[in-house]
C-alpha positions in Angstrom: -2.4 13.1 13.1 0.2 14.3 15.4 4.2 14.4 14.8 4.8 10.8 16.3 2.0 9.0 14.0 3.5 10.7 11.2 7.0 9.4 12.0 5.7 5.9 12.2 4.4 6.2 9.1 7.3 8.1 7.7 9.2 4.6 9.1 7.3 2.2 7.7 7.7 3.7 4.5 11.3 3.2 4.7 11.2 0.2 6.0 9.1 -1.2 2.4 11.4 0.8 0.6 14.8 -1.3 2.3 12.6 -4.4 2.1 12.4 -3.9 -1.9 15.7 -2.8 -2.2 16.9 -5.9 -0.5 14.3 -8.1 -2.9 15.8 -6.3 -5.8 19.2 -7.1 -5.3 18.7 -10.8 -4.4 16.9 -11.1 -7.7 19.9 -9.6 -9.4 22.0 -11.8 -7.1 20.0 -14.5 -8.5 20.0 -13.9 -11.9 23.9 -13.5 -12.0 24.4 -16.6 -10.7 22.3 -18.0 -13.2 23.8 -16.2 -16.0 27.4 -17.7 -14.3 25.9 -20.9 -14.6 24.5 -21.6 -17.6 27.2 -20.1 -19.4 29.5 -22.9 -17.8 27.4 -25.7 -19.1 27.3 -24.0 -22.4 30.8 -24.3 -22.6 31.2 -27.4 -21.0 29.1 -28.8 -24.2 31.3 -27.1 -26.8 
């Protein structure tokens, strides 16, 4: 394996990593909102 194939690879490592980084905090994003959410329309019952 020479230097540039290990790069590449070193890359595309990184690349997943971003990618699950950026999955992660759209779930969180997501689950905020949520939360945001249904505590409104608990409220809005009481």
């Amino acid at each position: 394996m020479d230097e540039f194939a290990v790069l590449a690879d070193i890359n595309k490592e990184t690349d997943q990593h971003q990618n699950n980084y950026q999955r992660y905090n759209n779930i969180n994003f997501s689950l905020k909102e949520i939360q945001k959410i249904t505590k409104f329309k608990v409220q809005k019952k009481t």
